[in-house]
C-alpha positions in Angstrom: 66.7 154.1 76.5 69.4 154.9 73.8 72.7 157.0 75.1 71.2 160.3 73.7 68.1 159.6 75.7 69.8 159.2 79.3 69.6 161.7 81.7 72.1 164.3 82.8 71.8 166.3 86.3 72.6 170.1 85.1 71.3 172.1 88.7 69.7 171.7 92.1 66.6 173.6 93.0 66.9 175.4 96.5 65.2 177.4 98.8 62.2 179.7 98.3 63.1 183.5 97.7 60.1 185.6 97.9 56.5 185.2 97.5 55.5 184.3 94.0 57.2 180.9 94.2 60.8 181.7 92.9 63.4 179.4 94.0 67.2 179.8 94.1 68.8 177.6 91.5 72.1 176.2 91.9 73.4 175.3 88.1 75.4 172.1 87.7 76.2 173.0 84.4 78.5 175.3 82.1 75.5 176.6 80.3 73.1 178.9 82.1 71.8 180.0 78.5 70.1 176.9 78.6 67.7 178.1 81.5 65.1 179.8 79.6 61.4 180.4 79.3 59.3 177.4 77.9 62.2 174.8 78.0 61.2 172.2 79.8 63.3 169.5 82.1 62.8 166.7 84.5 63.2 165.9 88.2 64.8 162.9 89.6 60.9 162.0 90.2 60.4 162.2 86.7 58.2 165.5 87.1 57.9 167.8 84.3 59.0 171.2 84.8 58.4 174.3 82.4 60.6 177.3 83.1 58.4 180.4 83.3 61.1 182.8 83.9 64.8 182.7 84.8 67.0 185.4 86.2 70.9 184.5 85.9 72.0 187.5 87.7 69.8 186.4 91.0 70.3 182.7 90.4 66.3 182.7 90.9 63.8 180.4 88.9 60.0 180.2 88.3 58.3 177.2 87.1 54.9 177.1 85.5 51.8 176.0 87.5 54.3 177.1 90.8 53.5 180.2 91.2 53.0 180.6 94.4 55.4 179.7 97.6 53.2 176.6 99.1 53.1 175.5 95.3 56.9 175.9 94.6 57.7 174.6 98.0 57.6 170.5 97.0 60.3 171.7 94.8 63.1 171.9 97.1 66.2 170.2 96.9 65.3 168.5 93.2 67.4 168.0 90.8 66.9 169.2 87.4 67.7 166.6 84.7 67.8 166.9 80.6 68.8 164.0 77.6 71.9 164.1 76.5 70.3 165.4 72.9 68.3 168.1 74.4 72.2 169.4 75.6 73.6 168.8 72.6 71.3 170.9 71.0 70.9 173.9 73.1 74.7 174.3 74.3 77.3 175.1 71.7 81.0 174.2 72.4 84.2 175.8 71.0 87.0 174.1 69.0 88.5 171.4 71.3 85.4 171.6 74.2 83.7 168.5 75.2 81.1 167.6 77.1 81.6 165.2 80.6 79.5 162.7 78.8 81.9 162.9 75.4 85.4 162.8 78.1 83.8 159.5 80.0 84.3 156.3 78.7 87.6 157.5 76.9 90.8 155.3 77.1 93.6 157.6 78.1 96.9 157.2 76.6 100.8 158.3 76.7 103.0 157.3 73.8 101.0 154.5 73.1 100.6 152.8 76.5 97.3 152.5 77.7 96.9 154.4 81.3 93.3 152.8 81.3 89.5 154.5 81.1 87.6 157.8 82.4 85.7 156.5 84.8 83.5 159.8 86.3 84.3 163.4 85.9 84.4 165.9 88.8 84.5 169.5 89.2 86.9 170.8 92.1 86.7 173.7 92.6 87.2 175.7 89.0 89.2 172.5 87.5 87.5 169.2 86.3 89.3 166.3 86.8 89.1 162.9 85.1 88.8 159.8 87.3 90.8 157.3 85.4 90.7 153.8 86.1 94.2 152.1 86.0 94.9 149.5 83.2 95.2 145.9 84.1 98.4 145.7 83.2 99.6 148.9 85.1 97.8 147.4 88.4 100.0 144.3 88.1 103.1 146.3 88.5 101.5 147.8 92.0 100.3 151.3 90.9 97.0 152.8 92.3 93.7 152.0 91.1 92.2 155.4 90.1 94.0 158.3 89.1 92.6 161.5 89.5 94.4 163.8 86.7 93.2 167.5 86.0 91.8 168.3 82.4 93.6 170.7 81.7 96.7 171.9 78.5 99.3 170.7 80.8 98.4 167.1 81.0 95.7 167.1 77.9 97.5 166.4 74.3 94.7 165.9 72.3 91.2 164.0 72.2 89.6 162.2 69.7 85.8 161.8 70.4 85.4 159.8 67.5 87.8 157.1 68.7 87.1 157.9 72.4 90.5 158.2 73.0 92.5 161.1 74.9 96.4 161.2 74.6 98.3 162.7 77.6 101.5 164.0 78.5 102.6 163.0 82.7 99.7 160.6 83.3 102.3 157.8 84.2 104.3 160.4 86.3 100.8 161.3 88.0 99.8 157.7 89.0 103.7 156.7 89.8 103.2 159.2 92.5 99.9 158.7 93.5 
């Protein structure tokens, strides 16, 4: 499986709301507008789902050929997953937005010194935050493993998907006192 082929978690299926089979979704992702009739996604059990109908407003679901509670009800607690392509096509980003997916991998850098390489991404809260693993030569002198530094204009200089590299102001100030 190439990179644009892997799977990406972007919501959680919950609980049964009503009697036609709706569930309550719970979006993992920054694009609801991707929810919509006919597009179709995966479950961590590789079951194909077809979205039927999709309210935003209620956070409520429907998927075709689960129309009905007892139907639906297998459904709980599954995760939906699409490809990496599928996202890139249905969810535009602004000047200077990335995806997770673009941000991991990335060395970080400050004036040229390597702080070392997104490792994972997490949301906290309404921030994201890049888990960095610390540079081999940056561990020798007794600094932390991981740092956990916010992506946000205060620490973020610039990023260059291309070279998969993101420069930061602070990072060394961050993990000093970590």
């Amino acid at each position: 499986m190439n990179r644009e082929e892997s799977l990406i978690e972007v919501a959680q299926i919950g609980r049964l709301v009503g009697l036609r089979g709706e569930l309550k979704l719970h979006v993992h992702s920054d694009f609801p507008e991707q929810f919509k009739a006919k597009k179709k996604f995966l479950t961590q059990k590789n079951i194909e789902l077809e979205i039927t109908a999709y309210s935003e407003k209620k956070g409520l679901i429907l998927f075709r050929g689960y129309e009905s509670r007892e139907a639906a009800a297998c459904l709980i607690n599954s995760y939906l997953m699409t490809t990496m392509k599928a996202t890139l096509e249905d969810c535009n980003l602004s000047n200077d937005e990335f995806f997770w997916f673009d941000i991991i991998g990335c060395c970080v850098k400050e004036k040229n010194q390597l702080l070392g390489v997104v490792d994972e991404m997490h949301r906290i809260g309404i921030l994201d935050y890049m888990v960095i693993k610390t540079d081999k030569t940056l561990l020798d002198k007794k600094l932390p493993r991981t740092l956990f530094m916010p992506y946000i204009d205060r620490y973020i200089v610039s990023m260059n998907k291309k070279e998969k590299t993101i420069h930061v102001k602070d990072g060394l100030e961050l993990l000093e006192y970590s």
